[in-house]
N, C-alpha and C positions, 0 to 999 in steps of 0.2 A: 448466444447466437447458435442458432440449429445449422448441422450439415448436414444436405441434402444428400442423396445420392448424385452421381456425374449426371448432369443434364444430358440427354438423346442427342442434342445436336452437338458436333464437334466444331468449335471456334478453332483459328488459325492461332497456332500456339505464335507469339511473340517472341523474335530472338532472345536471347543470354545476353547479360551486360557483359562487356569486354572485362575481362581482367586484367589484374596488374601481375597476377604469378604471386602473390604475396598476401597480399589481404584479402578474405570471402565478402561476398557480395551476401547482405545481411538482408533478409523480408522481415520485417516485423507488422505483424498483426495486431492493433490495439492503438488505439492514440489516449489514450489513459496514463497517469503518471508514470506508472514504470515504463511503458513504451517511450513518453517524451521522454523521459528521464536515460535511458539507453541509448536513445538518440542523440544526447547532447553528448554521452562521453565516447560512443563511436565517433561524431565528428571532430573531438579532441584529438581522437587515437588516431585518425585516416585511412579511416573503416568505411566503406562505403554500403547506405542502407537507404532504404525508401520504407517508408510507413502505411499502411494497407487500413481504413476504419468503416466500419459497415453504416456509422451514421451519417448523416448530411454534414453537422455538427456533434463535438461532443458539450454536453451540457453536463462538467460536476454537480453533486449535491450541495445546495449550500448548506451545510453541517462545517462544527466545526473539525478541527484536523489539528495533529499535534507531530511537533518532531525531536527528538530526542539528541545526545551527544552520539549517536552510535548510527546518522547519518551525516550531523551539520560540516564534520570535517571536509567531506568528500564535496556537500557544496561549496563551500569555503574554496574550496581545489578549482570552482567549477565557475566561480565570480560571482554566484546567487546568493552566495549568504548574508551579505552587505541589504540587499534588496531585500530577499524574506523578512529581515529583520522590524524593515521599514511597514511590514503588512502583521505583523506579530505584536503579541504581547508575552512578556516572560511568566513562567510561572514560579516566581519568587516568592509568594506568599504563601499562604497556607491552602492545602485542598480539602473542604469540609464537606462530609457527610452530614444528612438530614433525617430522622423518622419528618414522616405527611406530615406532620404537626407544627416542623422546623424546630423540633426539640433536637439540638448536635449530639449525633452521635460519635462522631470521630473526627479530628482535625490532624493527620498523618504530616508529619514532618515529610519536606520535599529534599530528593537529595540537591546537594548546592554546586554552584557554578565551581565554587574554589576546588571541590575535588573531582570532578568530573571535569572540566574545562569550560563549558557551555550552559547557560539557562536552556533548561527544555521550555520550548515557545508553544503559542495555541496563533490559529490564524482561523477562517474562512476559507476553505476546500478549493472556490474556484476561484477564487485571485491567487494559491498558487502555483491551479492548475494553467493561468493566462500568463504567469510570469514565465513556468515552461516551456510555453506556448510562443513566448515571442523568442523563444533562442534556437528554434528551429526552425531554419528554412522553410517559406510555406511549399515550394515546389518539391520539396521530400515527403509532404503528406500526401496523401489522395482519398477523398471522403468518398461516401456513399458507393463501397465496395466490399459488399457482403460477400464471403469469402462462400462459394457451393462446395469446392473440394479441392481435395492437394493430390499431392504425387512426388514421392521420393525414391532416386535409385544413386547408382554410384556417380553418376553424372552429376548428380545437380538436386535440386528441388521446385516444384511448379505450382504456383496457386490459381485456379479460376474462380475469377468473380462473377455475382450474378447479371452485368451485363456481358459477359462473356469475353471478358479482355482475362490476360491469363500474363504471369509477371514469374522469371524466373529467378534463383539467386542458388548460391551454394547453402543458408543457413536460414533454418524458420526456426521465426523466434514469436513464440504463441504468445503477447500480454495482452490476451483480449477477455480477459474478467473470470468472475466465476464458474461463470456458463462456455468460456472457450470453445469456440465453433473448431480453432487447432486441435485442442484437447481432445474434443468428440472425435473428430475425425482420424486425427493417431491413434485413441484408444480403438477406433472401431475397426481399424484395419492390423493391430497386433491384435486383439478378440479375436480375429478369424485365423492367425497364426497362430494363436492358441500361447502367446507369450504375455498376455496383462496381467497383472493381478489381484484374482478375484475383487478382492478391496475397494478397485480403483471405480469397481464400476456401482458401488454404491452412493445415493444421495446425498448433495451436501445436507449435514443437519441443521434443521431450524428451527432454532430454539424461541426468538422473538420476531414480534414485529416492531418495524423503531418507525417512528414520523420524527423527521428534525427541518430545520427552518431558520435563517440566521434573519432578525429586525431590522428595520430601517433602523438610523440613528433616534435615539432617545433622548430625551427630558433627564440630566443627571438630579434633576431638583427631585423627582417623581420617583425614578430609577435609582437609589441612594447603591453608592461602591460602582457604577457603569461605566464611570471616568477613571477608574482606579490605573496606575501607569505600570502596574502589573496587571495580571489575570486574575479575576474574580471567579472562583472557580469553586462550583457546588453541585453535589449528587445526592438527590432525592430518594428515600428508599419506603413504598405507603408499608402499614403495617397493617392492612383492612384488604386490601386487593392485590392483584400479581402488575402492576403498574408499579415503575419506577422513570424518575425523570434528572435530569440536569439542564441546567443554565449555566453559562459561560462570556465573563467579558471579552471582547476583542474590539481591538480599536474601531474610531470611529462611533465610539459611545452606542454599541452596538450589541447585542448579546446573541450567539448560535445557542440554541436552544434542542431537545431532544425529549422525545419521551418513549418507553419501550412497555411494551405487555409480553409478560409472558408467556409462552403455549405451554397447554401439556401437550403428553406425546398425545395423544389424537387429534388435536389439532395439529401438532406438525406434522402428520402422517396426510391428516387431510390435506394441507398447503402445499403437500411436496411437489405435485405438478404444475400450480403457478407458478406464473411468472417471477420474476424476484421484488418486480416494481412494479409501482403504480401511478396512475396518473393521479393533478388537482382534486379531479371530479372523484375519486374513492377515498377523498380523507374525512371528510365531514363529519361521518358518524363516528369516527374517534376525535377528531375534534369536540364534538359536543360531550364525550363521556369525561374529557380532561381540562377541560375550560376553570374549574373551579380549584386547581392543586396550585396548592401554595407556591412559591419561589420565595430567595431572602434576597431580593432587590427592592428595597422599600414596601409598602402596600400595596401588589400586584401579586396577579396569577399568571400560571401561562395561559391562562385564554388571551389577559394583555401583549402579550408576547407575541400569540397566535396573531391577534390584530395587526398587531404591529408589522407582521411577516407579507409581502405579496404573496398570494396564493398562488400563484405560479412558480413559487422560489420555496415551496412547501412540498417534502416528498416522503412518501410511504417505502420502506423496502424490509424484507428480510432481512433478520442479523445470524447469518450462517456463519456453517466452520468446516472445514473441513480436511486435511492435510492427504493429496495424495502420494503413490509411493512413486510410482514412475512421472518423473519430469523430462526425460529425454530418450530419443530412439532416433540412431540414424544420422539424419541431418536438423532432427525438430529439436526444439527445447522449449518447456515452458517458465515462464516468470512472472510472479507477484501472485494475484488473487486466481490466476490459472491451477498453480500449482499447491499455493496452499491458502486457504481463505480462513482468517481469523477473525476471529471479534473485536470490536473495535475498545473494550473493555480495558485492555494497556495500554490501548496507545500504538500498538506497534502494527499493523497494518502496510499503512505507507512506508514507515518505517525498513520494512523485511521487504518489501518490493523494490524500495530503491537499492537497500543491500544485494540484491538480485542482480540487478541492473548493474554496479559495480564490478563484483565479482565476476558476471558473466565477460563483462567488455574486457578486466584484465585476461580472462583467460583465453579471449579471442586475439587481443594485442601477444602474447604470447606461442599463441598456438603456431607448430613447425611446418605445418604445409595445408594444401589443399584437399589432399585424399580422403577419402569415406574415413579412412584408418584416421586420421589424422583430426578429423573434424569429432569421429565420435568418441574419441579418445578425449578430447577438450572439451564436451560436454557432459561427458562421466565426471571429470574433473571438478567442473563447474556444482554438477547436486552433490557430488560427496562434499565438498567444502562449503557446500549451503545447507546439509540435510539436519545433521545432529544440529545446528544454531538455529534454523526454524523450529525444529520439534519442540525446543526448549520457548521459544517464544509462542509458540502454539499453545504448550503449557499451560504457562502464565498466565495469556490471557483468558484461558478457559475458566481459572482457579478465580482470577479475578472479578469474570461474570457474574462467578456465584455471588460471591462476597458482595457484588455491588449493585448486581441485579435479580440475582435469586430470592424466590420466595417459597418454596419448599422448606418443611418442618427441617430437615436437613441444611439444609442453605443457610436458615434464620442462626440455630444451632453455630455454624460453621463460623456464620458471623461475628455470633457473641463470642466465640473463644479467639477469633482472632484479633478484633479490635480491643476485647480487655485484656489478655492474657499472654497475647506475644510478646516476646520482647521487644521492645523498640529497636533496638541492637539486630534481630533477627530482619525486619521488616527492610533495615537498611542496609545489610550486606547484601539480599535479593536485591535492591532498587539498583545497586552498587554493579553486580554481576551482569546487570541485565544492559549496559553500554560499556565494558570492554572492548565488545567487539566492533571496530568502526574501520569498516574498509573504507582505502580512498585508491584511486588511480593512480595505477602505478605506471602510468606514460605521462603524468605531470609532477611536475614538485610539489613535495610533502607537504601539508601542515602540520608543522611540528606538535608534537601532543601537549593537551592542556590539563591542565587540572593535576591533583596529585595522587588520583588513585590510581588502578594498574591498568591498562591498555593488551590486549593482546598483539603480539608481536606479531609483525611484519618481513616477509624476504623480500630482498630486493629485486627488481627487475634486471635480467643481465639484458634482456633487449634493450630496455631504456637506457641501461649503463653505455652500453655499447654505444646508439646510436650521441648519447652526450660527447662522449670522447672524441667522435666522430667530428662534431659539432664545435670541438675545443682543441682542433687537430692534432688529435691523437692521444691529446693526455689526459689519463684516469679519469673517470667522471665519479663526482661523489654520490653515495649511495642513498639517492633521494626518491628512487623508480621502487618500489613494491609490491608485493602479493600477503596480504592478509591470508596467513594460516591459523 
């Protein structure tokens, strides 16, 4: 979403919403996961926010989408994890890599529920971007409100939209994607303060183009392992061309499907000014180059796949990456794919957006006052306790890219020594490390941790303590309120 400069004409700014002296009056920008996702735990907290989206509709990808032990607690916190569950399949079996040929190269041991707590589950993108979707109030969204520009000073913060209605609040919270029309517009006005850094105002890199598509229900007779009551779960990797692909069960005998090419750099260089997406009508000619690559679901290719897909429910996008440094200035702050955009290569994605959304809400449920001081103080808070744990999941997914989509003499190389030569022992301490961290809201009760490996500790909440005792006239509240450090 591009910012324009301020429009010529000046609209009748709209009052301030009343306060309570206590809690900021939150604008969030994005109706995309992390925004619903922020949404639902400001109205836990009694946080009051309204949601700002420049589409008419949002339409996710139907691609598949995974979530791991190091968000499911916070939903669990949240009353959705009963319900995702019911739209998932676990990934308790094995995850098998492929050379083009379906000759296995690698079948990675998956880490397990018993030590971790939780099956990591695989779902369809937008049934559980609709499940979000029903836990927010529809009169707290407002669609087809392309944000033109902002304005922040010690008063407050103001957005106008492109039909010139203008919406004030004490806190912008930017989850409006890679492309953040927030993002542009903060950076462009610390640019002229001469406070960005140089860094931030480079390109996200793009590395591939992915097309994915999840099928109608399928034929299990035709389709063999499609009914499977885990996930069927395979990554394709050609050894002839820079294409790599996967197929994935999800319920309803159904498969999300994916396929990626890779650029060189002159091709990324060339794509860097499109768009990130694309419509039905520009998939065809990769369609027709990949109709013939194998998958190991029976006697089928994904062109059977492709068929099986509406083409309206079939989408082209960039697989960017990019980690900026500045997430917050002010009254602004950014979350999820605003601030760091990663490959969907681990898995974690969604994953680090919703941790975003977590973390930020505890540190607004905490935060001591109203004032500029007071606000920017709690969103410094907020990137230092997300920075070094994105980076590291930035990482990983990068690492994993290669591994499982790279095709670079280097890549192929990087391959062969990790899938013969690691140690298995190596491969599951990383998997191990990489859901420690599982923030949950610390304005509701806990769930108690699962599983028997280490969890990164938690402080408790003295606001929530407080107001429990309150609640229990007077006496001790026990220490079930939080802040993941």
């Amino acid at each position: 979403m591009a910012i324009d400069d301020e429009p010529a004409v000046k609209y009748p700014s709209q009052p301030p919403p009343l306060s309570d002296g206590k809690n900021p009056q939150v604008i969030i920008v994005g109706a995309g996961l992390a925004g619903l996702f922020l949404a639902i735990l400001l109205d836990k907290a009694g946080i009051p926010y309204q949601i700002y989206e420049r589409a008419k509709e949002v339409k996710p990808l139907g691609a598949l989408m995974s979530l791991n032990a190091g968000i499911l607690s916070a939903l669990e916190q949240l009353e959705l994890y009963e319900d995702l569950l019911k739209l998932s399949l676990p990934v308790t079996g094995t995850f098998k890599i492929y050379n083009s040929d379906l000759t296995l190269l690698l079948a990675p041991k998956n880490i397990t529920a018993q030590v971790v707590g939780y099956d990591h589950i695989v779902f369809p993108r937008p049934e559980f971007y609709n499940l979000l979707l029903t836990k927010v109030p529809r009169e707290k969204i407002h669609f087809s409100k392309k944000v033109m520009s902002m304005e922040q000073n010690k008063e407050g913060v103001m957005i106008r939209c492109s039909d010139g209605t203008t919406y004030h609040g004490d806190i912008l919270v930017g989850a409006d994607g890679a492309y953040s029309g927030v993002r542009q517009a903060l950076y462009k006005r610390m640019e002229k303060a001469g406070t960005l850094p140089p860094s931030d105002l480079d390109e996200l890199t793009k590395g591939y183009i992915c097309m994915v598509g999840t099928t109608e229900p399928l034929d299990p007779e035709q389709y063999l392992g499609v009914n499977s009551e885990d996930a069927n779960i395979n990554q394709i990797i050609s050894k002839d061309f820079l294409y790599s692909w996967s197929a994935f069960s999800v319920p309803g005998n159904r498969i999300c499907w994916n396929v990626k090419l890779q650029l060189s750099l002159e091709e990324s260089t060339e794509h860097r000014f499109k768009n990130s997406e694309w419509g039905p009508q520009s998939n065809e000619a990769m369609i027709k180059e990949v109709r013939d690559f194998l998958i190991p679901f029976g006697d089928n290719t994904l062109g059977d796949l492709i068929d099986a897909t509406p083409r309206e429910n079939i989408s082209k996008v960039f697989l960017e990456d990019k980690l900026f440094d500045t997430w917050n200035h002010g009254r602004t702050v950014l979350i999820g794919d605003a601030c760091h955009k990663l490959l969907p290569s681990a898995g974690l994605g969604a994953v680090t957006a919703m941790q975003d959304a977590v973390v930020l809400a505890n540190c607004l449920y905490e935060m001591k006052g109203l004032e500029l001081s007071d606000i920017s103080a709690t969103l410094d808070q907020f990137k230092n306790e997300r920075y070094v744990k994105v980076k590291a999941q930035y990482e990983a997914s990068k690492t994993n890219a290669r591994l499982i989509y790279g095709q670079s003499y280097f890549e192929r190389l990087m391959r062969m020594i990790v899938f013969n030569w690691l140690p298995e022992s190596v491969k599951m301490k990383g998997a191990y490390r990489g859901v420690e961290f599982r923030p949950q809201a610390s304005f509701l009760p806990q769930i108690p941790v699962r599983g028997s490996g280490p969890v990164l500790p938690q402080n408790p909440s003295q606001r929530y303590l407080d107001e429990q005792a309150k609640m229990n006239g007077g006496e001790h509240a026990s220490s079930s309120g939080s802040v993941v450090i």
